[in-house]
VOPAGU-2260 file (C-alpha; in pm, 1 decimal, decimal comma):
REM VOPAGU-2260
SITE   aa  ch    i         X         Y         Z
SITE  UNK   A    0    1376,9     -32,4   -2850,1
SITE  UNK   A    1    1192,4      90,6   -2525,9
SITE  UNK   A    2    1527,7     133,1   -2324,9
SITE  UNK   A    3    1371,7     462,7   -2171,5
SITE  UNK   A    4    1037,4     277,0   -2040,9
SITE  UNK   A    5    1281,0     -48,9   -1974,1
SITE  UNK   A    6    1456,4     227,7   -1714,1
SITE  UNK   A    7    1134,4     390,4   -1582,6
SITE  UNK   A    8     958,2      63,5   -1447,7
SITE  UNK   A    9    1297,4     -54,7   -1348,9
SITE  UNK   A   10    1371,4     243,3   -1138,8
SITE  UNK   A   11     971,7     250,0   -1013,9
SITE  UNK   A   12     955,3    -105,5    -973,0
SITE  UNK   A   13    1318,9    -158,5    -772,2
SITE  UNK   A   14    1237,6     127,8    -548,2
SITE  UNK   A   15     906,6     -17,3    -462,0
SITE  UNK   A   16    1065,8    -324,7    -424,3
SITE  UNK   A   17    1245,8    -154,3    -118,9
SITE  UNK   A   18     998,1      15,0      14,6
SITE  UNK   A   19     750,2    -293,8     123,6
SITE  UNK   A   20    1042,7    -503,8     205,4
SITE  UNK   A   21    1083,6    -176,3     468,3
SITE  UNK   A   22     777,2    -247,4     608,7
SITE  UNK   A   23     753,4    -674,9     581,7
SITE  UNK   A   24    1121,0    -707,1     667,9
SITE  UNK   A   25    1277,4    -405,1     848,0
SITE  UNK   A   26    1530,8    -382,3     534,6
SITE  UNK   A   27    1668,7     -26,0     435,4
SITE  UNK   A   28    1610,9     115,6     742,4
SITE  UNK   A   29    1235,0      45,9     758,9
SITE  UNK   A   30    1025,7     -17,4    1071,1
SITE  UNK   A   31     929,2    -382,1     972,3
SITE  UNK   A   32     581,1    -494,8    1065,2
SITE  UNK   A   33     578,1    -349,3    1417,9
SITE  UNK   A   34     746,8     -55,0    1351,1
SITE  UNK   A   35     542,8      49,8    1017,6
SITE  UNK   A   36     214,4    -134,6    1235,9
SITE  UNK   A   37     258,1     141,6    1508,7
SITE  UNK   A   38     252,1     435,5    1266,1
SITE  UNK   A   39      -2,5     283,3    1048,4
SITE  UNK   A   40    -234,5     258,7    1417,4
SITE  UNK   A   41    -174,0     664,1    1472,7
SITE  UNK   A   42    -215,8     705,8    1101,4
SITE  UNK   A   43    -578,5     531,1    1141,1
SITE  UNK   A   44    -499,0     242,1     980,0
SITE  UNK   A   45    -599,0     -62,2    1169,3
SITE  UNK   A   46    -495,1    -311,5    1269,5
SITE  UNK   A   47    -190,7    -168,6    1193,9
SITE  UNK   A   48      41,3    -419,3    1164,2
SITE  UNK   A   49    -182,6    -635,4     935,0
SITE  UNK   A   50    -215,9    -354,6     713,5
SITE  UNK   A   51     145,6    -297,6     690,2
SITE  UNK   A   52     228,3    -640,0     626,4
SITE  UNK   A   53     -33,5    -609,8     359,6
SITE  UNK   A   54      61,3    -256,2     219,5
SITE  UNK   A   55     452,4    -433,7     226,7
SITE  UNK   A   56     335,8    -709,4      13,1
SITE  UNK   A   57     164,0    -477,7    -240,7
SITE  UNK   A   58     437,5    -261,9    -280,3
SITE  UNK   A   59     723,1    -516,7    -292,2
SITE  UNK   A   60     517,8    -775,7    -537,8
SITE  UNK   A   61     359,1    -523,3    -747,4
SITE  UNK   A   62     698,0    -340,0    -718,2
SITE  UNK   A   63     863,6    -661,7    -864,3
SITE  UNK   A   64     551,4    -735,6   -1129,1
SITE  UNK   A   65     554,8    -348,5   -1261,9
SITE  UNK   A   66     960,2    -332,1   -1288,7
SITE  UNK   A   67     981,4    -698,1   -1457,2
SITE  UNK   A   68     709,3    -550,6   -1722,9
SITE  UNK   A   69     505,7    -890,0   -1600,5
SITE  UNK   A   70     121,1    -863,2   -1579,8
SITE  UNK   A   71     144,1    -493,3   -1582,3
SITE  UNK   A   72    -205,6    -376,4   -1503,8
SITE  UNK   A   73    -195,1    -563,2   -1185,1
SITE  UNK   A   74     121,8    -430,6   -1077,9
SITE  UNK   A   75      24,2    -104,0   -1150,2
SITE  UNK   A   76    -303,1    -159,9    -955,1
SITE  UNK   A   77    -102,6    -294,7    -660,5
SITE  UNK   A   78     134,7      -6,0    -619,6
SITE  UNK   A   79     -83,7     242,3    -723,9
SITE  UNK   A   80    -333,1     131,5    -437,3
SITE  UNK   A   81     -60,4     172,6    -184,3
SITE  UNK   A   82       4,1     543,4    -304,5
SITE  UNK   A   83    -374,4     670,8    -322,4
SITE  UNK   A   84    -411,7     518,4      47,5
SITE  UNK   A   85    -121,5     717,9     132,3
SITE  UNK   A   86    -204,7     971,6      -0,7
SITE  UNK   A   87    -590,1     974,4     174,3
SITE  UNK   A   88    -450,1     876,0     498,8
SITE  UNK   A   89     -95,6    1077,6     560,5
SITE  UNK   A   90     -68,1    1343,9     309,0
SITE  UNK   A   91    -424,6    1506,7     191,8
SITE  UNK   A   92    -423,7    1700,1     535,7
SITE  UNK   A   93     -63,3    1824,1     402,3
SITE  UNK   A   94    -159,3    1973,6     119,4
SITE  UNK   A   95       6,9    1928,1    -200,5
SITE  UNK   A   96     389,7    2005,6    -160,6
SITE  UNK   A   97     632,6    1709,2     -40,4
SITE  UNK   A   98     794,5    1999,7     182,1
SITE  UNK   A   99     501,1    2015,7     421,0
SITE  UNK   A  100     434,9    1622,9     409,6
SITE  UNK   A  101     216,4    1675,4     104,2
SITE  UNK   A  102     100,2    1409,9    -162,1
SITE  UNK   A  103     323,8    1576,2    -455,2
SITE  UNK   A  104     531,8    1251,3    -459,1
SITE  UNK   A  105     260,9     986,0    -493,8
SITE  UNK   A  106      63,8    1192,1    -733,3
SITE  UNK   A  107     388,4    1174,3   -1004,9
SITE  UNK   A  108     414,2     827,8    -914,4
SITE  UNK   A  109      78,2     773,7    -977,3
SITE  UNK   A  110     125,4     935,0   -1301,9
SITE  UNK   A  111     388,9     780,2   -1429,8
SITE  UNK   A  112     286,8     445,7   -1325,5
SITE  UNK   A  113     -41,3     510,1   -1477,3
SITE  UNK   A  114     161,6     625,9   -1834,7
SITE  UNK   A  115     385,9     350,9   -1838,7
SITE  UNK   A  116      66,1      96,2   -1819,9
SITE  UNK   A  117     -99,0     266,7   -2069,6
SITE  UNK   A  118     189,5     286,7   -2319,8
SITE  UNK   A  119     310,7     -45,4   -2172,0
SITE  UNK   A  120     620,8    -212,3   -2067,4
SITE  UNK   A  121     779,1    -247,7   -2395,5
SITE  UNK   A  122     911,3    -510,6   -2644,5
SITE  UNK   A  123    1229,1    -541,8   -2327,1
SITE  UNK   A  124    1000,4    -658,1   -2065,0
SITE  UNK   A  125     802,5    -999,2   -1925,4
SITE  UNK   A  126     497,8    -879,0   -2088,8
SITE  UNK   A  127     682,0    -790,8   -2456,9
SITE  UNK   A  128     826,0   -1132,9   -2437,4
SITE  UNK   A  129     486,6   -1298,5   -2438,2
SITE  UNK   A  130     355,1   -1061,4   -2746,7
SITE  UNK   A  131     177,4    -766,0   -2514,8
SITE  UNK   A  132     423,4    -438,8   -2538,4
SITE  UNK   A  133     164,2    -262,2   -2501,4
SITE  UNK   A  134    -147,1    -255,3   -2311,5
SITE  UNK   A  135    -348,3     120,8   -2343,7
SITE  UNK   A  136    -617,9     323,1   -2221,2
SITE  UNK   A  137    -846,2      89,7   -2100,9
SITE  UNK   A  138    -612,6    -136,0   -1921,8
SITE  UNK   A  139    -459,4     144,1   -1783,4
SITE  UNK   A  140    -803,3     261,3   -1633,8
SITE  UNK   A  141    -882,9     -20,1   -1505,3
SITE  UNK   A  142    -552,2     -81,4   -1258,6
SITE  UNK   A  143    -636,8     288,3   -1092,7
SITE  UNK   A  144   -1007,6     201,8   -1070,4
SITE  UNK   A  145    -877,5    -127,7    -907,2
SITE  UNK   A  146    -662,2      78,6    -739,6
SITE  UNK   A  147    -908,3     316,0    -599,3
SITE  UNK   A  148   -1132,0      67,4    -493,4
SITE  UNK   A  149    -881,8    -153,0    -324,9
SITE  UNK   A  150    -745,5     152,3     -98,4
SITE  UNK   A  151   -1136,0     233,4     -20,7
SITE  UNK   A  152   -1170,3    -104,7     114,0
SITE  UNK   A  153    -879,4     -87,3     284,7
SITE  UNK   A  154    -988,6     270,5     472,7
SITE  UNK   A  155   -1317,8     178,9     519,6
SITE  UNK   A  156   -1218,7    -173,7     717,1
SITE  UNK   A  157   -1005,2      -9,7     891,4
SITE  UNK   A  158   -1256,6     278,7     994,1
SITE  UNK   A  159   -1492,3      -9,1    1107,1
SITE  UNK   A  160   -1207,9    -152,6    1329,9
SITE  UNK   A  161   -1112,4     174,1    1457,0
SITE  UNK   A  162   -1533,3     190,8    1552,3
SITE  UNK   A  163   -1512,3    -146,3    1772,4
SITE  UNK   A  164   -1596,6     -71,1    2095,4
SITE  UNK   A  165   -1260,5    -262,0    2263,6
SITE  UNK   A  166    -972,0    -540,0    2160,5
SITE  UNK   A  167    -991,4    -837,9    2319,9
SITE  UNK   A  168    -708,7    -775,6    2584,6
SITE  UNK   A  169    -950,9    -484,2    2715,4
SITE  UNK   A  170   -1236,8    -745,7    2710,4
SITE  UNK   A  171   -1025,4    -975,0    2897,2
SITE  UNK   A  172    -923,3    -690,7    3172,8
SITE  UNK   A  173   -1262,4    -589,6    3211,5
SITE  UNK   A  174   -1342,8    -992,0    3260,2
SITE  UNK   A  175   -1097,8    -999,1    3541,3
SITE  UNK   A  176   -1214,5    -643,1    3681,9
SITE  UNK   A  177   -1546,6    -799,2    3713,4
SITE  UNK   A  178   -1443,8   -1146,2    3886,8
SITE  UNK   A  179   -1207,7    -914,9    4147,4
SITE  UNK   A  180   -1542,6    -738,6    4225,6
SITE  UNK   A  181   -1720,4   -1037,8    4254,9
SITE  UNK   A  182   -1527,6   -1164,8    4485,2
SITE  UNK   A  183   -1444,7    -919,5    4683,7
SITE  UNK   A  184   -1832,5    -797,8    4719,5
SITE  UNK   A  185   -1858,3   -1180,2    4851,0
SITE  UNK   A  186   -1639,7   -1160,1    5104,9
């Protein structure tokens, strides 16, 4: 009957449900867009609160897709991209272990997302409804290539807009800088 994978996606899917409405909405304690934006800024991830927004949407839609059993691979690929740039960004300095910060978390949820894709949501899902239980390997594969290659877009644009040379309210200031000497080398 599947009632074991039926409680795995559920439990995967709810919980990352929660945890982009933390960072789109505030809910469950989260820092919302500003709050998660800030840390996402120190964490290198720029713009910060564009990336959270985006990382939010990810989780919470491919949260909603993966626990429904609905399009699977894409789910998988959404959620799964938000854990690999997690881990490359806040935990691979940390080492493996959760205690010190570490990526030990995301790396089972990696796993198990990647198992349940492969395996696939089961005859009690979105997906089993419309005659695809199961989806395999390849399918599987192919959400953590996506995956991988979503969060290395994601790192490098935000490398390149950590690399420009000022934001546009430092432009501005050094505009106004420049008129105040101006004038004041006319007088």
């Amino acid at each position: 009957m599947g009632l074991f994978r039926l409680f795995a996606r559920m439990t995967i899917g709810l919980l990352f449900v929660g945890h982009g409405t933390q960072k789109l909405f505030g809910w469950f304690g989260g820092g919302g867009p500003e709050g998660t934006g800030r840390f996402f800024d120190q964490a290198g991830v720029r713009p910060g609160r564009r990336n959270a927004v985006l990382a939010g949407a990810a989780e919470a839609g491919g949260g909603l897709l993966f626990g429904l059993g609905a399009a699977t691979p894409i789910g998988a690929a959404a959620i799964s991209g938000s854990m690999i740039t997690a881990i490359r960004k806040v935990h691979w300095e940390r080492g493996i272990w959760s205690t010190s910060g570490g990526y030990e978390y995301n790396l089972v949820l990696l796993a198990a997302v990647f198992g349940l894709t492969e395996n696939g949501p089961g005859e009690l899902s979105v997906d089993g409804a419309l005659g695809r239980p199961r989806w395999g390997t390849g399918w599987a594969l192919a959400a953590l290539a996506a995956a991988a290659s979503a969060s290395a877009a994601v790192v490098a644009a935000a490398e390149h807009e950590g690399a420009q040379p000022a934001t546009d309210a430092a432009d501005a200031q050094a505009e106004q800088n420049a008129d105040a000497a101006a004038v004041s080398s006319s007088l």
